[in-house]
C-alpha positions as a printed NumPy array, in Angstrom:
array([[-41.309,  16.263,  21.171],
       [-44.08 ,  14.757,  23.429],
       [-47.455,  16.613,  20.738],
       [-49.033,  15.107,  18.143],
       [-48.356,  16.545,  14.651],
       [-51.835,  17.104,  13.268],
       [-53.116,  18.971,  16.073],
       [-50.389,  19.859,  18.79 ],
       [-52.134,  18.317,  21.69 ],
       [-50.187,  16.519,  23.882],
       [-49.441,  13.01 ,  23.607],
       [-49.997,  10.896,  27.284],
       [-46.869,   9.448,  28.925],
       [-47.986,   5.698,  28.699],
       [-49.027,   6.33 ,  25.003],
       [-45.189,   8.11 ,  24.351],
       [-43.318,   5.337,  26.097],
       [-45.22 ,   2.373,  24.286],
       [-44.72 ,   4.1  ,  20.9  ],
       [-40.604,   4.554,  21.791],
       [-40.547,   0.915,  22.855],
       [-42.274,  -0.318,  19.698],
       [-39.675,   2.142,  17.89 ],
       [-36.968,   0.037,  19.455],
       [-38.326,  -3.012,  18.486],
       [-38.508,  -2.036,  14.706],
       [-34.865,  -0.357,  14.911],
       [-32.241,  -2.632,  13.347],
       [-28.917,  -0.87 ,  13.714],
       [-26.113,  -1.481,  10.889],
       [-22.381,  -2.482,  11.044],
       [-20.472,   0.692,  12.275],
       [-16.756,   0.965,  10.563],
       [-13.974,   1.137,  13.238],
       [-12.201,   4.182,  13.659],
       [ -8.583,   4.752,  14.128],
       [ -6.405,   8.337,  13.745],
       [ -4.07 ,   8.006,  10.712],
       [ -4.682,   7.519,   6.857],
       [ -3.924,   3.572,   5.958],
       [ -1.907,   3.354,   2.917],
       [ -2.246,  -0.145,   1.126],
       [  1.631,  -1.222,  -0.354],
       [  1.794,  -3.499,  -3.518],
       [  3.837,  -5.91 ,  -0.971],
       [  0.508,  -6.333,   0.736],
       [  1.697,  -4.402,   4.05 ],
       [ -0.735,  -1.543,   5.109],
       [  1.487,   1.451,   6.897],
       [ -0.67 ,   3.819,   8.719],
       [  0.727,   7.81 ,   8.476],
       [ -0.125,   9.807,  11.58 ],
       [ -1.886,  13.046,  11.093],
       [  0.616,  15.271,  11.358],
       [  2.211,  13.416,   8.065],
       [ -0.798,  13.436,   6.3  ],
       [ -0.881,  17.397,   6.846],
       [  2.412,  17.67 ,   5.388],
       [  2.024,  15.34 ,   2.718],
       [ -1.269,  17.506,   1.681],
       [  0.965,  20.673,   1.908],
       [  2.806,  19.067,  -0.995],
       [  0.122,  18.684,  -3.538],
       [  0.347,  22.361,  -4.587],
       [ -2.646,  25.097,  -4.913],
       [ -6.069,  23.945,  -4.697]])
């Protein structure tokens, strides 16, 4: 939204642009986990199967009511 809060008047293009650059500047963006379909399941041997997602709906059908 290109308005200033307090009063709604707009807010000049060169004014917007230098506030979104020093945004940018200030904006120090975290690790981000990596993704993958399945559910890893960790064995006591150490190995790590991964179940598809069609398993893991059937293996939820099998823990009873909720």
């Amino acid at each position: 939204m290109r308005r200033r809060m307090e009063d709604g008047s707009p807010v000049p293009d060169d004014e917007w642009h230098a506030n979104l650059r020093r945004l940018l500047d200030e904006w120090c963006p975290g690790p981000r986990p990596g993704f993958h379909s399945g559910l890893s399941v960790r064995q006591d041997d150490g190995v790590v199967r991964t179940v598809g997602p069609a398993a893991v709906a059937a293996l939820g059908e099998g823990l009873g009511p909720r």
